[in-house]
N, C-alpha and C positions, 0 to 999 in steps of 0.2 A: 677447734671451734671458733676461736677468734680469727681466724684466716678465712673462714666460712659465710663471717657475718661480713665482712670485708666484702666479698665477692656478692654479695645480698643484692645491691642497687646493679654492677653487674650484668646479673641473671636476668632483674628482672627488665631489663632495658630490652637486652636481647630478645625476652619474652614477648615483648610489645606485639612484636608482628605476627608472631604466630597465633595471637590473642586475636587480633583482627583477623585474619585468616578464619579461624572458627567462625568469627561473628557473623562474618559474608559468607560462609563455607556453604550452606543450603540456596543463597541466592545466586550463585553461578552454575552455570549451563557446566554438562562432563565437559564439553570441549570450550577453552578458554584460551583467547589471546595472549601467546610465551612471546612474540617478536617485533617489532617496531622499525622499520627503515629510517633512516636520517630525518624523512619529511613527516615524521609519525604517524603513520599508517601500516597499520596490522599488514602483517607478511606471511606471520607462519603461529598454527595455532596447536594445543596440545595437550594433552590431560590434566584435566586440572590438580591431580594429587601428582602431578611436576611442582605444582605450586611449593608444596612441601622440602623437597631438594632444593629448590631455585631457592629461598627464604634460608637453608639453610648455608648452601653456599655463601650468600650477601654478607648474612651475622653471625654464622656458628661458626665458621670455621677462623673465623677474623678474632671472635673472641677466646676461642681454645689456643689461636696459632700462640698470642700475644698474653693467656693465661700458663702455658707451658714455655716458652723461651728465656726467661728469666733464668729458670733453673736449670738448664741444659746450656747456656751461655756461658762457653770454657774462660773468658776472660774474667766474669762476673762483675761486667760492666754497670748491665741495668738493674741488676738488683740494688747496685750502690746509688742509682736514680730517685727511691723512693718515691715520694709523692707526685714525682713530675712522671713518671712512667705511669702511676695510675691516672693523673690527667688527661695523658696521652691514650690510654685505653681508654678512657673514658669519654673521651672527643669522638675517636674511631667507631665507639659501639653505640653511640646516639647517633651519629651522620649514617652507620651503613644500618641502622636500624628506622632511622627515617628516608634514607633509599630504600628498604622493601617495602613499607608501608606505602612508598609512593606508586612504587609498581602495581602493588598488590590491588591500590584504590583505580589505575590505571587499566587494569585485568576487569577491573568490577565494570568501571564504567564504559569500559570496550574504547577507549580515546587515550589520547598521549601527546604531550605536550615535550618534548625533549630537551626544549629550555630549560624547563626546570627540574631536568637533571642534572643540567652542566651545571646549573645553580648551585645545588648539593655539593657534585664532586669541585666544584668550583671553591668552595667554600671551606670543604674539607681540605685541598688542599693550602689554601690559606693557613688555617690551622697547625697545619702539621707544620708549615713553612715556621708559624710562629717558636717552634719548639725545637726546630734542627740543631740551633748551637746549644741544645742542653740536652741533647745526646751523646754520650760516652760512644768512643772507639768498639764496634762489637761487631759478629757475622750475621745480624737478623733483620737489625733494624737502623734506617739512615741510606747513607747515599756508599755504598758499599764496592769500591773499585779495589785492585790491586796496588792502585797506590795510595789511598786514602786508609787501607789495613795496613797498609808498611811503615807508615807513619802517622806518628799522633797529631803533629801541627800542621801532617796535611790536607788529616782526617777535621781538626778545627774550622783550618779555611776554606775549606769546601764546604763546611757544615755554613758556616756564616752566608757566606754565595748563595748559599741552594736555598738557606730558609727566606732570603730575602727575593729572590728570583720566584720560587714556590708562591709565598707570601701578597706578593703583586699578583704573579698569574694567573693564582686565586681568581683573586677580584674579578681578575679581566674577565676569565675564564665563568662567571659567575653575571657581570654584564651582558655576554652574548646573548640571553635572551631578550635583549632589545632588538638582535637583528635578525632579517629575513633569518626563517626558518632553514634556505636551501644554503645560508652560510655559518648557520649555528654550527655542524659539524664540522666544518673546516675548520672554522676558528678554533676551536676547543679542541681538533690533533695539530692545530698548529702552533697552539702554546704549551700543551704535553709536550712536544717535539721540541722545545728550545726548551723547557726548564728543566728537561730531559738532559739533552744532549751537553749546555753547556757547562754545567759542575760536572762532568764528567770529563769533558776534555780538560776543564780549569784544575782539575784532581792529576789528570797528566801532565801538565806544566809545572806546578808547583812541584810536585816532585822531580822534575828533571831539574827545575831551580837548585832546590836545597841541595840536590846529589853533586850539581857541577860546585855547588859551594864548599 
């Protein structure tokens, strides 16, 4: 029961959007805007009880993934995490629960601004950057290579790298809606792409480090 009450704020965060959803459910047309090109202009449109899957992809499944891996986690890393893994749920299930709500309001109004989704995930990744060196060694969650699982201080230093690489590209990634709209997507796969790729090569270095040491 105490584990229940815990999960309370949660549920009901997740619930947000499907809340909205009902409220506008009668004022949308059967067929409703599912797709948006770079330059945000409808592409491809679709039943609206998609709407229902689509909402649920965004926050159900984010919140089930990251409500059941604790316990199936053979290390038993994050549950030794306590408060800072509900944080971290906690961050994740407010940002992907005001990403549906932003669609959802974006489906209502038949328009779309793309900026201010990079804003969102811009933002979100900041966030998570904020918390990488206070994630334990585990197979779910983090920056999860072969060498960053073989080793625990190489699993550290890459943590450190990536949440402060994250952290920045956040922001950046979160500023592009200042710029033309036909460079907003660029910008924002091409700072995925370096905060991406570079703890992951830095995750192969350091361990060829320590190994030839």
């Amino acid at each position: 029961m105490e584990k229940f009450k815990k999960e309370i704020p949660f549920i009901i965060i997740a619930l947000l959007p499907f809340i909205y959803l009902a409220f506008i459910w009668n004022s949308l047309p059967e067929k409703v805007p599912m797709h948006w090109n770079g330059a945000g202009e409808i592409d491809g449109y679709g039943d609206k009880k998609e709407l229902l899957s689509m909402i649920f992809m965004v926050v159900g499944i984010s919140y089930f993934v990251f409500l059941i891996i604790p316990s199936i986690d053979p290390k038993q890393k994050l549950q030794n995490m306590g408060n800072k893994l509900n944080n971290l749920r906690m961050i994740l299930t407010l940002f992907m629960s005001a990403l549906a709500i932003y669609i959802l309001y974006n489906v209502q109004q038949k328009s779309s601004n793309p900026g201010f989704v990079f804003v969102i995930i811009g933002l979100l990744f900041a966030f998570l950057g904020n918390y990488f060196k206070t994630i334990k060694p585990n197979y779910f969650i983090g920056i999860r290579t072969p060498w960053t699982l073989e080793n625990e201080e190489v699993w550290k230093k890459t943590h450190v790298l990536g949440g402060k690489l994250w952290f920045i590209g956040g922001f950046i990634m979160a500023l592009t809606i200042f710029l033309p709209k036909e460079m907003q997507l660029y910008t924002f796969l091409g700072i995925t792409a370096v905060i991406t790729i570079i703890p992951v090569v830095y995750s192969y270095l350091e361990f060829k480090k320590i190994k030839n040491q």
